[in-house]
HTML snippet that shows the backbone in 3Dmol.js (N, CA, C, O; Angstrom):
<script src="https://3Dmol.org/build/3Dmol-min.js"></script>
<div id="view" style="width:600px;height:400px;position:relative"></div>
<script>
const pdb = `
ATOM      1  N   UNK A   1       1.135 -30.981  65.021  1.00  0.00           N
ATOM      2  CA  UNK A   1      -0.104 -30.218  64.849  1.00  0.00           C
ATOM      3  C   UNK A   1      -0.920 -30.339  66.130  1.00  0.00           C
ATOM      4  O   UNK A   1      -1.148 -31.370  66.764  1.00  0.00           O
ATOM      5  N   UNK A   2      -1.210 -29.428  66.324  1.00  0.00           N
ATOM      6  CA  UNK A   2      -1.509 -29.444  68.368  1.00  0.00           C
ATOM      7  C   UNK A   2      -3.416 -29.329  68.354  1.00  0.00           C
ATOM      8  O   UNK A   2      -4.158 -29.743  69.245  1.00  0.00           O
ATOM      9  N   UNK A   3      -3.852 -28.603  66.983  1.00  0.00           N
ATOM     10  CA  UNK A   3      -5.316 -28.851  66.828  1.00  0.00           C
ATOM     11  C   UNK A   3      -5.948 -30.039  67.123  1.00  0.00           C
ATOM     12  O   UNK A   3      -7.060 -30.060  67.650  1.00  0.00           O
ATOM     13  N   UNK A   4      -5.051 -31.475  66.693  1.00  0.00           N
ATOM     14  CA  UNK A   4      -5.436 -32.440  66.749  1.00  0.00           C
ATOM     15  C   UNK A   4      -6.121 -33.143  67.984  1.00  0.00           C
ATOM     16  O   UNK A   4      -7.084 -33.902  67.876  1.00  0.00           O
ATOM     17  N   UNK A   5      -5.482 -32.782  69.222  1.00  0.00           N
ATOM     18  CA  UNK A   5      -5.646 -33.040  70.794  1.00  0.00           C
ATOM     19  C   UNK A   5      -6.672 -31.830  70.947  1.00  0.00           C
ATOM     20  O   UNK A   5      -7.187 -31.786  72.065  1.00  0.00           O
ATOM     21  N   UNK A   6      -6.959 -31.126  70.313  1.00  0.00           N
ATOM     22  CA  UNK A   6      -8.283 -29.870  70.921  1.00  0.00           C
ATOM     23  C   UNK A   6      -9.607 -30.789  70.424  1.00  0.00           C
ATOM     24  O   UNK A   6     -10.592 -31.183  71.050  1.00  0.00           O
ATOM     25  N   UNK A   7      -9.266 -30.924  69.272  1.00  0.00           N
ATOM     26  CA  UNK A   7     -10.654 -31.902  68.355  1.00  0.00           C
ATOM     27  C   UNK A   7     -10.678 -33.065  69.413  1.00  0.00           C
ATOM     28  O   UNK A   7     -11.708 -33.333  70.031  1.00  0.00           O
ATOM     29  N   UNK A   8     -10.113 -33.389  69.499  1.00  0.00           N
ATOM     30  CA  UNK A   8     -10.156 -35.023  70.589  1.00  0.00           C
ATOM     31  C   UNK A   8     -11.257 -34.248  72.046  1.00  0.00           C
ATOM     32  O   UNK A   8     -12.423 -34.421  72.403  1.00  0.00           O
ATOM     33  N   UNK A   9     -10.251 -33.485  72.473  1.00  0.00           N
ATOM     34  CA  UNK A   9     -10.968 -32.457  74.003  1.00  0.00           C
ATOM     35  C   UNK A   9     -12.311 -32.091  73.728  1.00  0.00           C
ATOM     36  O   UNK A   9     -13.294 -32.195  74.462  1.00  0.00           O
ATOM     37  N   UNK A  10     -12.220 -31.641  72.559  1.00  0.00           N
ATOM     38  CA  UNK A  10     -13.465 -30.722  72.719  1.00  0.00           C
ATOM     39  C   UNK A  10     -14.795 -32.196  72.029  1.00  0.00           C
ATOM     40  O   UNK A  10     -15.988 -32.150  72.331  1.00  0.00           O
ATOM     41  N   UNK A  11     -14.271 -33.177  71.249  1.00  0.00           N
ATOM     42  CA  UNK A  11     -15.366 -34.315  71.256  1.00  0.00           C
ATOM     43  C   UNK A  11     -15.750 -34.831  72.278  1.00  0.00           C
ATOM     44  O   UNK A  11     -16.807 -35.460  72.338  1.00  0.00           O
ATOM     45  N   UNK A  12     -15.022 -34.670  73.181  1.00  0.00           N
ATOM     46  CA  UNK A  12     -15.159 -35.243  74.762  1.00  0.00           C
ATOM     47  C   UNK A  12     -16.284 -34.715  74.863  1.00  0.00           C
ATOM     48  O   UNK A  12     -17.348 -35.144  74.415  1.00  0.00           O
ATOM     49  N   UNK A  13     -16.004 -33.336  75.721  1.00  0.00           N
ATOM     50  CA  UNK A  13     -16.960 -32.542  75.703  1.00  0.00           C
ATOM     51  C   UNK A  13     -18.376 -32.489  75.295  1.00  0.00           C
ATOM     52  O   UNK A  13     -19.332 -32.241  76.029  1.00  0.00           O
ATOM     53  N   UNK A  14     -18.393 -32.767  73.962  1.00  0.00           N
ATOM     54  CA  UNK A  14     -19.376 -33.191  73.099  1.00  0.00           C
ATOM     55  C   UNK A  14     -20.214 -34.108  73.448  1.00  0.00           C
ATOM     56  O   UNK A  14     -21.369 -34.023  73.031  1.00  0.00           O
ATOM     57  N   UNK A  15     -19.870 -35.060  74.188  1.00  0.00           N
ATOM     58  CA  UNK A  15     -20.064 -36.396  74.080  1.00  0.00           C
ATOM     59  C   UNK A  15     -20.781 -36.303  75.614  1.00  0.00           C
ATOM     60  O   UNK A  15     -21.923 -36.663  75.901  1.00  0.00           O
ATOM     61  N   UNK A  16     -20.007 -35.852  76.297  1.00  0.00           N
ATOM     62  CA  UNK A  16     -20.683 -35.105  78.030  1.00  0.00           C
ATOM     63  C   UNK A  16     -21.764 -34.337  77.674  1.00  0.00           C
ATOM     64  O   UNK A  16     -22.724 -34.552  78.414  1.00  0.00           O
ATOM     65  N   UNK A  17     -21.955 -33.572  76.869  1.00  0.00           N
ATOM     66  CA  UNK A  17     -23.088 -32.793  76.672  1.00  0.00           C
ATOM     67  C   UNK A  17     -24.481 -33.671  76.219  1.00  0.00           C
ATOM     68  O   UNK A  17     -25.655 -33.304  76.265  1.00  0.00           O
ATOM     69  N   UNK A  18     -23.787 -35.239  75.672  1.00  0.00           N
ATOM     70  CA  UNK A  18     -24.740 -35.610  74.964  1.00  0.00           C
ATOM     71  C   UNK A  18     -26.323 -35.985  75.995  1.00  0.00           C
ATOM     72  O   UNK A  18     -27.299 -35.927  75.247  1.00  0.00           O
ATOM     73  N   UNK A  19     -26.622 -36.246  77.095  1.00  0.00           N
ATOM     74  CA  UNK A  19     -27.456 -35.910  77.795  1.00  0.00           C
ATOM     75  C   UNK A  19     -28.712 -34.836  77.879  1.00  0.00           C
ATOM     76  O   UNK A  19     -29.926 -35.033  77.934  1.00  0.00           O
ATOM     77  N   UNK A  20     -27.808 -33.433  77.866  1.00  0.00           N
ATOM     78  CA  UNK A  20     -28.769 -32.032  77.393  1.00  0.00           C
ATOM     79  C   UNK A  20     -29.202 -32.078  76.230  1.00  0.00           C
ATOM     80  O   UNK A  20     -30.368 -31.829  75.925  1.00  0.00           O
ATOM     81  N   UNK A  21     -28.225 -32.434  75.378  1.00  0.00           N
ATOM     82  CA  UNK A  21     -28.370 -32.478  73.901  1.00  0.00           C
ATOM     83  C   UNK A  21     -29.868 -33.279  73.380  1.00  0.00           C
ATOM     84  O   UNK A  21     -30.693 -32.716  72.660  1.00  0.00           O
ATOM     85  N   UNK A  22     -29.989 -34.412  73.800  1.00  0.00           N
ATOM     86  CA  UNK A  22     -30.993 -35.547  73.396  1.00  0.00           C
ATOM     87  C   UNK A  22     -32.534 -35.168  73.991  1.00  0.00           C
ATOM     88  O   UNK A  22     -33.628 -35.455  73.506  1.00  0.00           O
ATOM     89  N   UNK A  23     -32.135 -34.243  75.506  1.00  0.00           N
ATOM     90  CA  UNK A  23     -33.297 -33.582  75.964  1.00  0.00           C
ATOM     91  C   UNK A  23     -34.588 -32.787  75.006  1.00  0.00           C
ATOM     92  O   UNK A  23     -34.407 -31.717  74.424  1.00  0.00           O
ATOM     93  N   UNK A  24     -35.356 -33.239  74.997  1.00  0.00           N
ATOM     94  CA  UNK A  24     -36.809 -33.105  74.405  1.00  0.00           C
ATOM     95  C   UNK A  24     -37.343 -31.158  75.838  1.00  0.00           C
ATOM     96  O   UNK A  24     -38.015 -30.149  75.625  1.00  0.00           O
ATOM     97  N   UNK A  25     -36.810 -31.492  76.663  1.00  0.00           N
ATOM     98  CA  UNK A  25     -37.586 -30.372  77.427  1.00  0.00           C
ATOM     99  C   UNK A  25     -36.969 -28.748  77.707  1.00  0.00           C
ATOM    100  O   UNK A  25     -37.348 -27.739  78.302  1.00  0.00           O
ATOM    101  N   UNK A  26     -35.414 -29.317  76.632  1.00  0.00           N
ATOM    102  CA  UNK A  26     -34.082 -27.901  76.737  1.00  0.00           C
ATOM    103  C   UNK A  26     -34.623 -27.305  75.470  1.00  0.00           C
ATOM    104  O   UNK A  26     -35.343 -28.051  74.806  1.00  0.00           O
ATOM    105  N   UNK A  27     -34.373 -25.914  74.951  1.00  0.00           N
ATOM    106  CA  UNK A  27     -34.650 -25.410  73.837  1.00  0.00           C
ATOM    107  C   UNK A  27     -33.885 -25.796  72.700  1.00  0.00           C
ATOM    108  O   UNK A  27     -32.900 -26.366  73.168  1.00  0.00           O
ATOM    109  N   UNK A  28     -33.831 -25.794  71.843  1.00  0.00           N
ATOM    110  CA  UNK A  28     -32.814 -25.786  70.777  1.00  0.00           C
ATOM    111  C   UNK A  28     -31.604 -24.338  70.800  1.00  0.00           C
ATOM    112  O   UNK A  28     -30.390 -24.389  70.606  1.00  0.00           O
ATOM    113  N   UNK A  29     -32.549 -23.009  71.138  1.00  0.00           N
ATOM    114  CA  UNK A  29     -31.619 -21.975  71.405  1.00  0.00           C
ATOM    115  C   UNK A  29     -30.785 -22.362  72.651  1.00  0.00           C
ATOM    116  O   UNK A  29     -29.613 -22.483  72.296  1.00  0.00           O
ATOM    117  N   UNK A  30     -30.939 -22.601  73.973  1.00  0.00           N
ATOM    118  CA  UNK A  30     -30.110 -23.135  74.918  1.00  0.00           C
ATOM    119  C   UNK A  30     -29.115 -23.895  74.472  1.00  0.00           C
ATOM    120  O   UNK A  30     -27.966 -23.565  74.762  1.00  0.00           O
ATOM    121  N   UNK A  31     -29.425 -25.403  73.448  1.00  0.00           N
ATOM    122  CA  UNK A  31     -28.739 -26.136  73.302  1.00  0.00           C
ATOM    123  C   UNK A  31     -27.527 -25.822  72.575  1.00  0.00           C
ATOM    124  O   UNK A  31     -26.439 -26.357  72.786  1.00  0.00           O
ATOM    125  N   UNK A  32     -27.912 -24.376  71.172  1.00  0.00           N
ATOM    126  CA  UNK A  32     -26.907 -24.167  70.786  1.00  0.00           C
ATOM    127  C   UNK A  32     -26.129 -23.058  71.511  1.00  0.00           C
ATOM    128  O   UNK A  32     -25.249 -22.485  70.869  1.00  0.00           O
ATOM    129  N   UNK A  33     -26.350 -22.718  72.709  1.00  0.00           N
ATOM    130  CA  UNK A  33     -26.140 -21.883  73.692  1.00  0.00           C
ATOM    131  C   UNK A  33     -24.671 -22.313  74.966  1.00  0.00           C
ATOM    132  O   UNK A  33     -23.774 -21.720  75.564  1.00  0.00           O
ATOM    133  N   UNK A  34     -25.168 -23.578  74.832  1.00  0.00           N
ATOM    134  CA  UNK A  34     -24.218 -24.824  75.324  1.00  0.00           C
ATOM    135  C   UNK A  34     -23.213 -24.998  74.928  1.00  0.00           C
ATOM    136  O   UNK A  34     -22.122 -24.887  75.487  1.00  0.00           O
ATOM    137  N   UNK A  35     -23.607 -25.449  73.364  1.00  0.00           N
ATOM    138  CA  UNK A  35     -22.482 -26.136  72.809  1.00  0.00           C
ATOM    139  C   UNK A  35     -21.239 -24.513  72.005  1.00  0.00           C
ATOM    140  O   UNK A  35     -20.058 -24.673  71.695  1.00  0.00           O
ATOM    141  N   UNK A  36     -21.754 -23.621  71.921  1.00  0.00           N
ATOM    142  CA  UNK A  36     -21.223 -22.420  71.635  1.00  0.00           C
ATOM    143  C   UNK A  36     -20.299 -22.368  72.894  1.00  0.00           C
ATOM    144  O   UNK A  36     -19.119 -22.531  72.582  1.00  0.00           O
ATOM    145  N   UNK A  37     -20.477 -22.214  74.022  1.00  0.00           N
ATOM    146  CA  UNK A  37     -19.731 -21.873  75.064  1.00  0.00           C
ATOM    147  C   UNK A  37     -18.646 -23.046  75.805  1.00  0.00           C
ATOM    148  O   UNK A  37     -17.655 -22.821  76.500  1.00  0.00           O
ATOM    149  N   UNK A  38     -19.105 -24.071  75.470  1.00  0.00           N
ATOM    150  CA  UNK A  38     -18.501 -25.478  76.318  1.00  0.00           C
ATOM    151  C   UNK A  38     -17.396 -26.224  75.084  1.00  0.00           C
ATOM    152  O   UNK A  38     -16.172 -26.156  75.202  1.00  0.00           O
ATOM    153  N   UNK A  39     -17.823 -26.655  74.368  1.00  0.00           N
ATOM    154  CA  UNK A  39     -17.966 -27.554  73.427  1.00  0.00           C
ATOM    155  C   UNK A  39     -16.885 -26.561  72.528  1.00  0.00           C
ATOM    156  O   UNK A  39     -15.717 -26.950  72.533  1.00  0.00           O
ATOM    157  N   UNK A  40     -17.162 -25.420  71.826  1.00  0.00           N
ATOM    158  CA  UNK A  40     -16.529 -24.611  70.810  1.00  0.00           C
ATOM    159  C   UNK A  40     -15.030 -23.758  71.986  1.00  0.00           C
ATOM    160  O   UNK A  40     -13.837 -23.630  71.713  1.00  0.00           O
ATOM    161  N   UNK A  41     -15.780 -23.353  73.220  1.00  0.00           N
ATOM    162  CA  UNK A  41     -14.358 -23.188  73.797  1.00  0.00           C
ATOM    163  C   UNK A  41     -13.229 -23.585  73.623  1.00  0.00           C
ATOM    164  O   UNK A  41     -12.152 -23.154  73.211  1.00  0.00           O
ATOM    165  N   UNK A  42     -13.940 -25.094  74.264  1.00  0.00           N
ATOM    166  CA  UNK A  42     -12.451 -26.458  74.623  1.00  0.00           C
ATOM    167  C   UNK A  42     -11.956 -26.352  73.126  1.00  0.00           C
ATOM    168  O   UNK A  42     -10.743 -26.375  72.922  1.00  0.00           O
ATOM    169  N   UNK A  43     -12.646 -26.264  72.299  1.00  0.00           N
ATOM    170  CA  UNK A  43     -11.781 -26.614  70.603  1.00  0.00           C
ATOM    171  C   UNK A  43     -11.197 -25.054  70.497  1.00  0.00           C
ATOM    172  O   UNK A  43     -10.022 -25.244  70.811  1.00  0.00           O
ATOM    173  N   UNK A  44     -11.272 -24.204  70.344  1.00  0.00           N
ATOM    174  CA  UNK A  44     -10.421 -23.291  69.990  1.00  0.00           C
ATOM    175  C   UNK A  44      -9.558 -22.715  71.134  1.00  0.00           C
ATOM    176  O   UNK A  44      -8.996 -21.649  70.883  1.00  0.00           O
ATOM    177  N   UNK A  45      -9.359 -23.302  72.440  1.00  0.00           N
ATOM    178  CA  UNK A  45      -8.512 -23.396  73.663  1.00  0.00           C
ATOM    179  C   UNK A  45      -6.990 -23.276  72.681  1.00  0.00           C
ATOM    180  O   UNK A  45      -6.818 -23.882  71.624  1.00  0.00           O
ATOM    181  N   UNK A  46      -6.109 -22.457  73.255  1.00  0.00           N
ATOM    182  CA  UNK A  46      -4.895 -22.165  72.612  1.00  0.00           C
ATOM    183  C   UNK A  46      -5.058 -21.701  71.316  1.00  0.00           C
ATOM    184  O   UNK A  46      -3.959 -21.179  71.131  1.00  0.00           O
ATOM    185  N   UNK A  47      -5.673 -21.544  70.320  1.00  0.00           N
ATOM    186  CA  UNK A  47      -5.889 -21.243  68.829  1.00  0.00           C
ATOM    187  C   UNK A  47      -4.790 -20.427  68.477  1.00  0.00           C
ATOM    188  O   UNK A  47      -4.121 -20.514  67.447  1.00  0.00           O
ATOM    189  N   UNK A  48      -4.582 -19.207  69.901  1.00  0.00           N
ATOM    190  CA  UNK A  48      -3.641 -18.327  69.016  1.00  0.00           C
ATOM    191  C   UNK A  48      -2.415 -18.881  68.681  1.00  0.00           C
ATOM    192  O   UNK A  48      -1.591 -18.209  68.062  1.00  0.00           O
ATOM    193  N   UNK A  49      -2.173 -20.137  69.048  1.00  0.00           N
ATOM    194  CA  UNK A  49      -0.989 -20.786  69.163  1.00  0.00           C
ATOM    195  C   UNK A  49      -0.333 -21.103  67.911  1.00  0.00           C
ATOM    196  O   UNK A  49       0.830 -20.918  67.553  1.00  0.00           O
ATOM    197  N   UNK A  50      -1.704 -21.815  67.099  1.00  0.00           N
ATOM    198  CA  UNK A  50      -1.433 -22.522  65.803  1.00  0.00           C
ATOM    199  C   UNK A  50      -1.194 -22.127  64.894  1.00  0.00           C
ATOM    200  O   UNK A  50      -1.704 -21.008  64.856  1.00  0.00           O
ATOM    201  N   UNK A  51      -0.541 -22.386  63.761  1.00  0.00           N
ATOM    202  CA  UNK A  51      -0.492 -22.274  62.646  1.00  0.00           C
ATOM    203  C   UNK A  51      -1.443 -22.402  61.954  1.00  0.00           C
ATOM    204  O   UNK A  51      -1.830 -23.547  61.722  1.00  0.00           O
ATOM    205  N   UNK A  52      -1.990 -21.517  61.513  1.00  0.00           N
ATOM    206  CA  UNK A  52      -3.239 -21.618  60.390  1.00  0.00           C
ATOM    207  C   UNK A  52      -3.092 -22.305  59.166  1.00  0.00           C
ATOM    208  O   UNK A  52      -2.496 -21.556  58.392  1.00  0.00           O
ATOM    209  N   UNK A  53      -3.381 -23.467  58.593  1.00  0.00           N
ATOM    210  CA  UNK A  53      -3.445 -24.154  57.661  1.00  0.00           C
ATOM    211  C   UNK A  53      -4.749 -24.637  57.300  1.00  0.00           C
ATOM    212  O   UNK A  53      -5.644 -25.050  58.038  1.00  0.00           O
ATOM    213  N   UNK A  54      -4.717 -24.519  56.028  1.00  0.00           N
ATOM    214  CA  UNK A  54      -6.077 -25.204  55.452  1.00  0.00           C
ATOM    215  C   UNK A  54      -6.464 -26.041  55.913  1.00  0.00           C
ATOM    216  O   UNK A  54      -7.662 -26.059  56.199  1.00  0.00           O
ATOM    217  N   UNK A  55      -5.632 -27.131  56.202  1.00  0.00           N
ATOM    218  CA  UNK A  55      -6.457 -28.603  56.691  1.00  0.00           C
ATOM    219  C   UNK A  55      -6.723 -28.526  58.093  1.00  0.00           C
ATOM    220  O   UNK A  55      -7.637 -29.243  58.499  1.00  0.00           O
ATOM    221  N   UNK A  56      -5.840 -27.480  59.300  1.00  0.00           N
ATOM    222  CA  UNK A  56      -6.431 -26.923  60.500  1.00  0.00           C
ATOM    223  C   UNK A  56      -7.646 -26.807  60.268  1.00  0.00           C
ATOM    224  O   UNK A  56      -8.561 -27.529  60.664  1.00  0.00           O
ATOM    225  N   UNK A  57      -7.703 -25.581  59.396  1.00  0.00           N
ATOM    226  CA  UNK A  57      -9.354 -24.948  59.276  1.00  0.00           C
ATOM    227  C   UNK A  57     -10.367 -25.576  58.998  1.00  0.00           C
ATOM    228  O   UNK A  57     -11.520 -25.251  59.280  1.00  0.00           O
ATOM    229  N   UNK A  58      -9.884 -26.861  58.217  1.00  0.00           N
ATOM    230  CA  UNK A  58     -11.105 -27.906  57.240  1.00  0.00           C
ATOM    231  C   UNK A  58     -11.610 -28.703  58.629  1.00  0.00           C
ATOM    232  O   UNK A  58     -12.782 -28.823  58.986  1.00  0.00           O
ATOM    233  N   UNK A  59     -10.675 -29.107  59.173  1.00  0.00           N
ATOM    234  CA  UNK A  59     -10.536 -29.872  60.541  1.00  0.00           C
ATOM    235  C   UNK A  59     -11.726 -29.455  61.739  1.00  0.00           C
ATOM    236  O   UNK A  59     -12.579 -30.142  62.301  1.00  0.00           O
ATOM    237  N   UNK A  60     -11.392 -28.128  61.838  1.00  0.00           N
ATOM    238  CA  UNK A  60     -12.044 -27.586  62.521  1.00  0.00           C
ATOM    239  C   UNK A  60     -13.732 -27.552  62.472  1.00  0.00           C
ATOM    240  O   UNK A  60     -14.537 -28.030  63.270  1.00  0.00           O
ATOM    241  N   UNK A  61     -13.990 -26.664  60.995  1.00  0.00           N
ATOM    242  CA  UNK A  61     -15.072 -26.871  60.498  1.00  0.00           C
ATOM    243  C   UNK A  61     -15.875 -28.245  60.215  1.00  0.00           C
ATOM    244  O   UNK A  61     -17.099 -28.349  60.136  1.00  0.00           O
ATOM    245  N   UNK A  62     -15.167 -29.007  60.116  1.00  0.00           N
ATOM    246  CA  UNK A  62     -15.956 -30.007  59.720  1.00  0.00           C
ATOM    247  C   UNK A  62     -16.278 -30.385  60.817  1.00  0.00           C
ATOM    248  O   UNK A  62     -17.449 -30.743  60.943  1.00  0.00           O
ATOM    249  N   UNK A  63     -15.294 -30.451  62.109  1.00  0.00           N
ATOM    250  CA  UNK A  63     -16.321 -31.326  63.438  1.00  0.00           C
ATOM    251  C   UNK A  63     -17.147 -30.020  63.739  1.00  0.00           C
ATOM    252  O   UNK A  63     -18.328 -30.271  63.981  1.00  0.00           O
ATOM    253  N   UNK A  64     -16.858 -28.874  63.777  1.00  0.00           N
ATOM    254  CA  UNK A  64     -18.174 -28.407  64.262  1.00  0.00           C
ATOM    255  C   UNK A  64     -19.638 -28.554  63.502  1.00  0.00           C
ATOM    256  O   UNK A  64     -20.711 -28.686  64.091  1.00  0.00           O
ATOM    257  N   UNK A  65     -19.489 -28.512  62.352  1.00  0.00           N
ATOM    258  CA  UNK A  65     -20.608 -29.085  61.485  1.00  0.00           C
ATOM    259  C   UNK A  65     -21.134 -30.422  61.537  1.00  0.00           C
ATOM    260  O   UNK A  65     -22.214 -30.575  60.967  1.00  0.00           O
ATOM    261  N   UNK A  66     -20.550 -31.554  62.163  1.00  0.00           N
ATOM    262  CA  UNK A  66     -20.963 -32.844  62.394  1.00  0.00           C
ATOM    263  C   UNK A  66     -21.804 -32.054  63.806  1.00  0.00           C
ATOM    264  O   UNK A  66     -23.025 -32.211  63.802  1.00  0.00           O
ATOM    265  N   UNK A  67     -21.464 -31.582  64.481  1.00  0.00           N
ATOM    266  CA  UNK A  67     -21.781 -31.417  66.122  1.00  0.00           C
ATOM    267  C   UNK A  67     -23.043 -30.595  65.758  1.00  0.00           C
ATOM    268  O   UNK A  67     -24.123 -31.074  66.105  1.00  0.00           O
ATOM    269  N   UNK A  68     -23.030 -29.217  64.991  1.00  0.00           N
ATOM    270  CA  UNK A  68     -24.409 -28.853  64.663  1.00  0.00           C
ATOM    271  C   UNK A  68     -25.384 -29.560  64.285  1.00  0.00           C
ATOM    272  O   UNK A  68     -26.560 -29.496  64.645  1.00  0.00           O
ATOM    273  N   UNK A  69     -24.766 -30.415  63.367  1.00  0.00           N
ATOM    274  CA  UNK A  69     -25.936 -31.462  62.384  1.00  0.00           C
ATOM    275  C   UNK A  69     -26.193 -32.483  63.520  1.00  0.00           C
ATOM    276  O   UNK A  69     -26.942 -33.289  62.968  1.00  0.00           O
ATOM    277  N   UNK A  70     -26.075 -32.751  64.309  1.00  0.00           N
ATOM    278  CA  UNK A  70     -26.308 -33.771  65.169  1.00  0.00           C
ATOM    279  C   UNK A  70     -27.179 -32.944  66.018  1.00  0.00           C
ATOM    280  O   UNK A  70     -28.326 -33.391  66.035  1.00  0.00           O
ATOM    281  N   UNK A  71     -27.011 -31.879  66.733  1.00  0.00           N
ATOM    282  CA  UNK A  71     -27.670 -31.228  67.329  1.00  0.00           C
ATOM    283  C   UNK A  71     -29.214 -30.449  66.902  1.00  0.00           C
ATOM    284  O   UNK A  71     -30.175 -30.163  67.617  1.00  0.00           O
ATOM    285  N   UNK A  72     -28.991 -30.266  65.509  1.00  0.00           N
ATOM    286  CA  UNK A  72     -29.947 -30.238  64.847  1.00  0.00           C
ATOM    287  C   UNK A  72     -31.037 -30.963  64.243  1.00  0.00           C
ATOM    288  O   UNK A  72     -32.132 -30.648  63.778  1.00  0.00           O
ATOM    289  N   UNK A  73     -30.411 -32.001  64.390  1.00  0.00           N
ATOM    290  CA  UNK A  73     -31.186 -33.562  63.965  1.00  0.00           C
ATOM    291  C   UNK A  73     -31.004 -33.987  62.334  1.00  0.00           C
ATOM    292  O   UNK A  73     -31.645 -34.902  61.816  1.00  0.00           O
ATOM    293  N   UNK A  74     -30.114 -33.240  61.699  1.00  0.00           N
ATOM    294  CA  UNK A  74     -29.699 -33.251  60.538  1.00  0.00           C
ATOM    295  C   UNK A  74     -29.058 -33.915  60.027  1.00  0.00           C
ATOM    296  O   UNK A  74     -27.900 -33.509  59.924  1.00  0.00           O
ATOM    297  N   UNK A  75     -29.356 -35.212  59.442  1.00  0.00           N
ATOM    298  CA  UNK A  75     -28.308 -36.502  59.055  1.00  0.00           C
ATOM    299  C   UNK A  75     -27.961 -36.554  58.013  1.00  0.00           C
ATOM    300  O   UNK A  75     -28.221 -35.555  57.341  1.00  0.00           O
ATOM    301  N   UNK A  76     -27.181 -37.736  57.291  1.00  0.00           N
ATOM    302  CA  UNK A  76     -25.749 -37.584  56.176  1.00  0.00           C
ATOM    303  C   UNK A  76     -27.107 -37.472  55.336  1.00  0.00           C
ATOM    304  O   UNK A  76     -27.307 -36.373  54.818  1.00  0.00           O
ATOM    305  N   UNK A  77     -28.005 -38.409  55.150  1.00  0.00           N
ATOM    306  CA  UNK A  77     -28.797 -38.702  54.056  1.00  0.00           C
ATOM    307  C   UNK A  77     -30.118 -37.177  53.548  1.00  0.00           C
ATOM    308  O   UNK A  77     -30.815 -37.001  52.549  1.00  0.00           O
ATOM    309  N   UNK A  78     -29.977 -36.628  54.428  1.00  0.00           N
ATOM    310  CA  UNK A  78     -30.560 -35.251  54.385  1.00  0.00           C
ATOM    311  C   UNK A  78     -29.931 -34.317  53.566  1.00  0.00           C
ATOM    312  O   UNK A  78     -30.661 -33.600  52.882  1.00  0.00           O
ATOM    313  N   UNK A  79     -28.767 -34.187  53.499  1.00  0.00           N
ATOM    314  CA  UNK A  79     -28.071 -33.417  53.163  1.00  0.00           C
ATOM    315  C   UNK A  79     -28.152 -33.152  51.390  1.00  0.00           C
ATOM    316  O   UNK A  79     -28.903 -33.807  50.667  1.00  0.00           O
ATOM    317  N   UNK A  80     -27.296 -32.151  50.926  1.00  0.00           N
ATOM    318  CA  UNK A  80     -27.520 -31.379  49.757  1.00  0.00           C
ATOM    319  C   UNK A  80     -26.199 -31.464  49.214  1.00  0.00           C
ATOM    320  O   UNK A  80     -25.331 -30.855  49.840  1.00  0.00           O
ATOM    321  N   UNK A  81     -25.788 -32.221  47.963  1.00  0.00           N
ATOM    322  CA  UNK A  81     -24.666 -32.070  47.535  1.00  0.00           C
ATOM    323  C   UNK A  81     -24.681 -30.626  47.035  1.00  0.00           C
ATOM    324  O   UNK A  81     -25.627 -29.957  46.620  1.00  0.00           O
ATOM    325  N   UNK A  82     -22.744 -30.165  47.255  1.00  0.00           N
ATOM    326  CA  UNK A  82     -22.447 -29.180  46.601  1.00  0.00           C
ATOM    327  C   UNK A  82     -22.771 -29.059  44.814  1.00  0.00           C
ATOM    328  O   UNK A  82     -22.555 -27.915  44.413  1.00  0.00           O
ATOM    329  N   UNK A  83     -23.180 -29.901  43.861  1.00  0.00           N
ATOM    330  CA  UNK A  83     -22.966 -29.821  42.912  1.00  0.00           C
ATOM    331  C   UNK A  83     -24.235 -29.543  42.552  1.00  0.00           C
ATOM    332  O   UNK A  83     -24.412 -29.049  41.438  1.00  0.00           O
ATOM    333  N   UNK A  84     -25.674 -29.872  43.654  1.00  0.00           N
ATOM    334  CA  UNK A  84     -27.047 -29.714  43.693  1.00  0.00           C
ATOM    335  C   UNK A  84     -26.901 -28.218  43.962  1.00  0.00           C
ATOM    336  O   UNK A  84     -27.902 -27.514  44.096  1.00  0.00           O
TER     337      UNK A  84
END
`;
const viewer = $3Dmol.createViewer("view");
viewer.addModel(pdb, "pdb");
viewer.setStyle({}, {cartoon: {color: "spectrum"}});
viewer.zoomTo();
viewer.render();
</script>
């Protein structure tokens, strides 16, 4: 499963960004401006390659949703169960 090494790349990434990210003086539109172009690239780099599978897709989604919620300032304890 070759997604696995994109999620790794593109946390990198993530993690390099974390600098702009924490910035108080960048916009929030910039920031998600950033991470749309840098960050979401490196992860879907080769895509057409893969095999589409559910747990690809779950995979996928879920780190980008950790990376929004972080970027957003949105933590575990904030959050809204599905059953709420």
């Amino acid at each position: 499963m070759r997604c696995v090494g994109e999620v790794g790349k593109a946390r990198m990434a993530f993690v390099l960004f974390s600098p702009l990210r924490r910035s108080k003086e960048i916009s929030l539109r910039t920031k998600l401006g950033i991470f749309n172009t840098n960050v979401k690239s490196v992860l879907m780099y080769g895509a057409e390659t893969w095999i589409v599978m559910k747990k690809i897709s779950d995979k996928i989604q879920a780190f980008t949703n950790c990376c929004l919620g972080n970027i957003l300032g949105v933590r575990l304890l904030n959050t809204i169960s599905s059953e709420d």
